[in-house]
C-alpha positions in Angstrom: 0.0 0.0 0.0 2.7 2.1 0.9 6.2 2.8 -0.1 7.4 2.4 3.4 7.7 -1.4 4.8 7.4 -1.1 8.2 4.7 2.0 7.8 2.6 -0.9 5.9 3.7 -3.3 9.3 2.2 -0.6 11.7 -0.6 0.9 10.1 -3.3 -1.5 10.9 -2.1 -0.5 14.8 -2.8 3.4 13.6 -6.1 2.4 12.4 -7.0 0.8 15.4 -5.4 3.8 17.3 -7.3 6.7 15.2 -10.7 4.9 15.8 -10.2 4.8 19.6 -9.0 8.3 19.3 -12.2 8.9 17.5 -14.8 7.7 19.7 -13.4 9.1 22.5 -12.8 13.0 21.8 -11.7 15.5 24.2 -12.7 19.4 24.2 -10.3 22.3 24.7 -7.7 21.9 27.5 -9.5 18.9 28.5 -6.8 16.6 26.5 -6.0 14.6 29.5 -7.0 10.8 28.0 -5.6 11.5 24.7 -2.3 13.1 26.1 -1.8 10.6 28.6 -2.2 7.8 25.0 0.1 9.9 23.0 2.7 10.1 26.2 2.3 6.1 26.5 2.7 5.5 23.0 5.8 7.7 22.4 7.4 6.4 25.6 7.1 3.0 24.2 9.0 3.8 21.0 11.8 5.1 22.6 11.4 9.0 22.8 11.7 11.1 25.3 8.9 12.5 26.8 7.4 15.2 28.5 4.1 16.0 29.6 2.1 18.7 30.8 3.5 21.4 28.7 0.9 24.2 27.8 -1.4 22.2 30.2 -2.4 19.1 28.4 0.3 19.2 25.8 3.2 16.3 25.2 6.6 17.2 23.8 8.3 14.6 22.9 12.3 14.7 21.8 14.6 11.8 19.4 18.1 12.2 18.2 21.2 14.0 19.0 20.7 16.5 21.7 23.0 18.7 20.3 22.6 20.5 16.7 19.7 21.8 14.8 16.2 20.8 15.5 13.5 20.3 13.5 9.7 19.9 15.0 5.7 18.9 14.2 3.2 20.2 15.5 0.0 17.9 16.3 -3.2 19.3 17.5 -5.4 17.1 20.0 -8.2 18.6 20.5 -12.3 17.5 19.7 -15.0 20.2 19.2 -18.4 20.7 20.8 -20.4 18.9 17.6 -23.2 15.9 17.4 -21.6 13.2 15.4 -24.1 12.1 12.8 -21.4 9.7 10.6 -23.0 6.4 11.6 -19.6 5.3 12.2 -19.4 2.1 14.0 -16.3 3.8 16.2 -18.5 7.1 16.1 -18.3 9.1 18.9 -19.3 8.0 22.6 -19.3 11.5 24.3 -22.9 12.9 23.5 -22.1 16.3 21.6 -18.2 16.1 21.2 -16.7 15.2 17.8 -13.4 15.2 16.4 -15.0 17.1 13.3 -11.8 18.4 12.6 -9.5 15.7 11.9 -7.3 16.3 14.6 -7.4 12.1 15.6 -6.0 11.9 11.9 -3.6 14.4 13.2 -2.3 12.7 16.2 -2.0 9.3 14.5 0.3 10.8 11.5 2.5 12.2 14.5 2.5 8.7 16.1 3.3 7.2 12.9 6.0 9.6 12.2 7.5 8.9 15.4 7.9 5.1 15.0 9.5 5.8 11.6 11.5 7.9 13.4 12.3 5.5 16.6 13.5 2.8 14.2 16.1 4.7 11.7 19.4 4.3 13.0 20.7 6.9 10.8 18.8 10.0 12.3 21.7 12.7 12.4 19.3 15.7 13.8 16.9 15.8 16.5 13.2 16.2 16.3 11.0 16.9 18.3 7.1 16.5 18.3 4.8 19.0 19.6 1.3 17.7 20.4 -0.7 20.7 21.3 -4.0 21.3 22.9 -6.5 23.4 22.6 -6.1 24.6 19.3 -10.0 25.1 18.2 -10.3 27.8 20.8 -6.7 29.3 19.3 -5.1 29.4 23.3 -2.8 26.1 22.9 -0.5 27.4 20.6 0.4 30.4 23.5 0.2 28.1 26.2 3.0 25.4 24.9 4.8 28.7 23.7 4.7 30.8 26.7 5.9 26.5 28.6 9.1 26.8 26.3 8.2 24.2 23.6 9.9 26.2 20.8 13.3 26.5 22.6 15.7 25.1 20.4 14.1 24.4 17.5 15.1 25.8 13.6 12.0 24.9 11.9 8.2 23.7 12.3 6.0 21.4 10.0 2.2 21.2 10.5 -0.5 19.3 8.7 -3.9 19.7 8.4 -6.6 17.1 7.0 -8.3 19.5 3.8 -11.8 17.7 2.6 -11.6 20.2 -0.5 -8.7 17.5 -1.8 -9.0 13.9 -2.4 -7.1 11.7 -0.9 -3.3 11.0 -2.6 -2.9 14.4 -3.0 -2.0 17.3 -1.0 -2.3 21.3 -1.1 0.6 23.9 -0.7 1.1 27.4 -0.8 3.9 29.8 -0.2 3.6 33.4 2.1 -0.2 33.2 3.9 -1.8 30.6 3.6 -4.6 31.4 6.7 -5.8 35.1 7.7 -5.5 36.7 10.9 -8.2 36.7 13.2 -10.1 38.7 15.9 -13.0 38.6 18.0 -15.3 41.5 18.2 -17.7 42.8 20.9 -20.0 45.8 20.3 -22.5 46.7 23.0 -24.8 49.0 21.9 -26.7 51.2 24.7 -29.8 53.0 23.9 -32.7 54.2 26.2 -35.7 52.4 26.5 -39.1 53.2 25.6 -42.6 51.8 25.1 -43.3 50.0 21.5 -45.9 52.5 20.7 -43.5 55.7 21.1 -40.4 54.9 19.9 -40.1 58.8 19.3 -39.4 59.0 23.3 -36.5 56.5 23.2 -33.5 55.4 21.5 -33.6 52.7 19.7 -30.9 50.0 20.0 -31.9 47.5 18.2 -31.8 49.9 15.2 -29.2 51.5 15.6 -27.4 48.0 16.1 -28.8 47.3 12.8 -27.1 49.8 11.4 -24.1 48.9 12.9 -24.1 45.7 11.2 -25.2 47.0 8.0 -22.8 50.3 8.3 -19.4 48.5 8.3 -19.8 46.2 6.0 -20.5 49.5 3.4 -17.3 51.0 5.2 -15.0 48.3 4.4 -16.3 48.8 0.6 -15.4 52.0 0.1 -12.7 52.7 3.0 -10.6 49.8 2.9 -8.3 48.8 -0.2 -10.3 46.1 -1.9 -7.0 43.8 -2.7 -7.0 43.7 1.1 -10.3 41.6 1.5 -11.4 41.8 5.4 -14.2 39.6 6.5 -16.4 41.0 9.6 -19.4 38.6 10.7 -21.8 39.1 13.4 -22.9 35.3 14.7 -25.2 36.6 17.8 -27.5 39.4 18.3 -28.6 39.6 22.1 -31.1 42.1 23.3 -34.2 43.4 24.4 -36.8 41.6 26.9 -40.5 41.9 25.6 -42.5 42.7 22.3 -43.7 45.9 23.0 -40.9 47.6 24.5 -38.2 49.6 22.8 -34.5 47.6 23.7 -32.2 50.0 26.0 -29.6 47.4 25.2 -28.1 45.1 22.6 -24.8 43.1 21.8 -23.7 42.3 19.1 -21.0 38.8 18.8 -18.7 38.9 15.5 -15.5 37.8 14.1 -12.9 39.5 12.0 -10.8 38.4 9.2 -7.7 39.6 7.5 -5.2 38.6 5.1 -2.9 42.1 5.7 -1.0 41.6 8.8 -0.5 45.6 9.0 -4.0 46.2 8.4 -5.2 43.6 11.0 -3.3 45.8 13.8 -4.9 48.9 12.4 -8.5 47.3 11.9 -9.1 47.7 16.0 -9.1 51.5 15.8 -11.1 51.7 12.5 -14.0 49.3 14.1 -14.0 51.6 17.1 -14.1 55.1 15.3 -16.9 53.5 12.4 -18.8 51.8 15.3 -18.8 55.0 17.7 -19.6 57.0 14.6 -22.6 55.4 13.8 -23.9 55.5 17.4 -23.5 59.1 18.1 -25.1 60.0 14.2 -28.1 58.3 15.8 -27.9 59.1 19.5 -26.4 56.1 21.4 -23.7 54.9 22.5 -21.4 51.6 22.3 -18.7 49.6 24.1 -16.3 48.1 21.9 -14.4 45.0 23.0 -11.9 43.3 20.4 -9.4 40.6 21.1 -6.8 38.8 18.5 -7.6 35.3 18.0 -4.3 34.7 16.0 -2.0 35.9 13.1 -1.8 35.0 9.9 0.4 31.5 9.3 2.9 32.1 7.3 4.8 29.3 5.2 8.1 29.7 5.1 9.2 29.6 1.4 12.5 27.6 1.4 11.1 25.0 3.9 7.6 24.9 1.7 10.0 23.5 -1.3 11.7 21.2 0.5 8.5 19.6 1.4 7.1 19.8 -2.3 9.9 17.9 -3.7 9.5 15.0 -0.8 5.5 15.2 -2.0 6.7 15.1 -5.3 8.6 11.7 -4.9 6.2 10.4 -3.4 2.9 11.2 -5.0 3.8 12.3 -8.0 4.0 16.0 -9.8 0.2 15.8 -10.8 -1.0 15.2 -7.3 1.2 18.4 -5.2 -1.3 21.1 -5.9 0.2 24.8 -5.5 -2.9 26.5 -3.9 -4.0 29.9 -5.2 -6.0 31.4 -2.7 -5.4 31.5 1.0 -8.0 30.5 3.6 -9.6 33.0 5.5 -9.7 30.6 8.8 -7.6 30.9 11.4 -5.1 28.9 12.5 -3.1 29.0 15.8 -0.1 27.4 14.5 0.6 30.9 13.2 1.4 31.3 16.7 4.6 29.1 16.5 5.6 30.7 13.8 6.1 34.4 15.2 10.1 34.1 15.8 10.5 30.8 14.0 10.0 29.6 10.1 7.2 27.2 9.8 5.1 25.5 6.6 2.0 23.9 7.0 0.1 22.1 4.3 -3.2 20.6 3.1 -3.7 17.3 3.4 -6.5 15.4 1.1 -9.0 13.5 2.7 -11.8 13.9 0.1 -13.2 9.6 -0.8 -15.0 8.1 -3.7 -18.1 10.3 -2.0 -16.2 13.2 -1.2 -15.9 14.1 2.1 -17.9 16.5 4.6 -16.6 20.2 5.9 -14.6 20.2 8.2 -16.7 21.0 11.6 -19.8 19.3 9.9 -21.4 16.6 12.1 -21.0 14.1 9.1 -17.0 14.6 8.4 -15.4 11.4 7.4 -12.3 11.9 6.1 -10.5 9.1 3.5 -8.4 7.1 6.2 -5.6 6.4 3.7 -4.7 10.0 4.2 -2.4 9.1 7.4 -0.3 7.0 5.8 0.1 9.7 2.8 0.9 12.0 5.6 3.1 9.8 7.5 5.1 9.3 4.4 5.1 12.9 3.3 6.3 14.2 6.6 9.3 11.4 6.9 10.4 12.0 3.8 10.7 15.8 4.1 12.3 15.3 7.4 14.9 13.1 6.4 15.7 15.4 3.0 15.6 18.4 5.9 18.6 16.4 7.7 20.5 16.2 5.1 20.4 19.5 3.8 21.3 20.7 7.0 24.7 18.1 7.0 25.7 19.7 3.5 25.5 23.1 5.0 27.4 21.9 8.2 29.9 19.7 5.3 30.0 23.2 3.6 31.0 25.5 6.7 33.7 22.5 7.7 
């Protein structure tokens, strides 16, 4: 099935592994099952562990101790979702799902790591970063603020892509996801009865307005080969039919692909939001928090990995992505004082495959073993480019 003889050996154990993992998903920074697996397993193959970094998170280390070091990060974590698969291994937590392919995730790391575990001939060391909490974009921080970065030179990352079949892969140079921010507008009004809304300030409409107002702004204010992306998911207010709302908040996200316009798009929310209000008597509260940075993939290490894809899947089945994705992605965190590359692994089967998030994703499980393979290859091809430079300064 695969290139790889003992990845053929051991992949009936991932299997088995990935449908475990799968019926029995963990939310955000409650990874404590599936970190305490992933510790077991890697201590069994010979790595070093450690556990409890970032909270939940494993690192584990292989190889020379000394010297550059080159590391994968692996996200753990479920999502709050109904499974409605029908999967004989579906889900036995009552609305949690791994709906986002992170137990393909965690077995490609495994797999990698007993590749790994049994090649005499590893010159660099590795190191394997399985993070938690990623679908509420806080793990990346935590294992980053618990020292998980020190030492390395470079970062890989994955991640399962249903838009792809499965045997081939997706990559793209410079930003590949947007930066993202969460956005709280509180809109306060004064109250009124339903009959005289002449007496009262209306927050309902002028929320409406709000909502309507900056998405005109960002048509005419903002350059439009700079696309930003600002979506209100919850509207909260008022308390009966007849009465005019003091009070109303409004929930939303915002995305962007500029990296200087996402630290400038705080102040021009505030000043289009408070302009609104006071044009129609109100006032607002503006709350905004970054959810992360745009990831940005390293060119140099992005080739590398194409040409391993390449010799392993073929020309025809590496697809160089044209458009970035405007999700976010906290891998991006890693990647502030450290080049990174990430890329899109297919998953897409005979039926195609589910969104990602969907209660009914069911990813192609051949796609580990593609990964597995991908990811080996590139990080044996990264060792020894890094002995012909140390050949070269010698």
């Amino acid at each position: 099935m695969f290139s790889n003889q003992f990845l053929n050996e051991i992949y009936t154990d991932l299997l088995s592994l990935r449908r475990h993992l799968h019926a029995h998903p963990e939310l955000s920074g409650e990874e404590n099952q599936t970190a305490a697996l992933i510790a077991g397993e890697l201590r069994k193959y010979g790595w070093r562990v450690r556990e409890r970094i970032g909270r939940t998170g494993v690192l584990a280390d292989i190889g020379p101790v000394n010297g550059p070091l080159l590391g994968l990060r692996v996200d753990m974590d479920a999502l709050p979702i109904e499974e409605r698969t029908g999967l004989k291994y579906s889900s036995l937590r009552e609305g949690v799902m791994h709906a986002c392919g992170h137990d393909l995730h965690i077995c490609i790391g495994l797999g990698l790591a007993r590749l790994l575990s049994v090649n005499k001939n590893i010159s660099h060391g590795v190191r394997l970063l399985f993070q938690p909490a990623e679908e509420i974009a806080q793990g990346a921080r935590w294992m980053r603020s618990d020292g998980a970065l020190e030492g390395l030179n470079a970062l890989f990352g994955v991640h399962v892509y249903p838009e792809l079949e499965v045997g081939k892969i997706g990559i793209k140079d410079g930003c590949l996801t947007a930066a993202a921010g969460e956005l709280e507008i509180e809109v306060i009004g004064e109250g009124g009865h339903g009959a005289r809304p002449h007496q009262s300030i209306d927050s309902i409409w002028v929320a409406s307005h709000i909502v309507t107002g900056l998405q005109e702004a960002i048509s005419r204010q903002i350059d439009a080969l700079d696309p930003v992306v600002i979506s209100f998911g919850a509207i909260r207010g008022g308390r009966a039919f007849n009465v005019i709302a003091d009070r109303v908040k409004l929930l939303g996200t915002v995305r962007c692909l500029n990296s200087q316009l996402y630290e400038e798009l705080p102040k021009w929310i505030e000043d289009t939001v408070q302009s609104i209000s006071n044009s129609l008597g109100a006032k607002s509260n503006i709350k905004y928090k970054n959810i992360a940075p745009p990831v940005y993939n390293n060119p140099k290490l992005n080739d590398l990995l194409e040409k391993s894809a390449v010799s392993i899947l073929g020309l025809e089945n590496v697809i160089r992505l044209e458009k970035p994705s405007l999700g976010a992605e906290d891998f991006a965190e890693l990647l502030q004082d450290l080049p990174g590359t990430m890329f899109r692994l297919g998953v897409a089967g005979e039926n195609g495959c589910a969104p990602l998030h969907n209660g009914q994703f069911n990813p192609d499980e051949k796609s580990i073993g593609i990964g597995i393979e991908i990811l080996y290859e590139t990080f044996l091809t990264w060792m020894k480019e890094q002995n012909k430079l140390s050949d070269k300064s010698t």
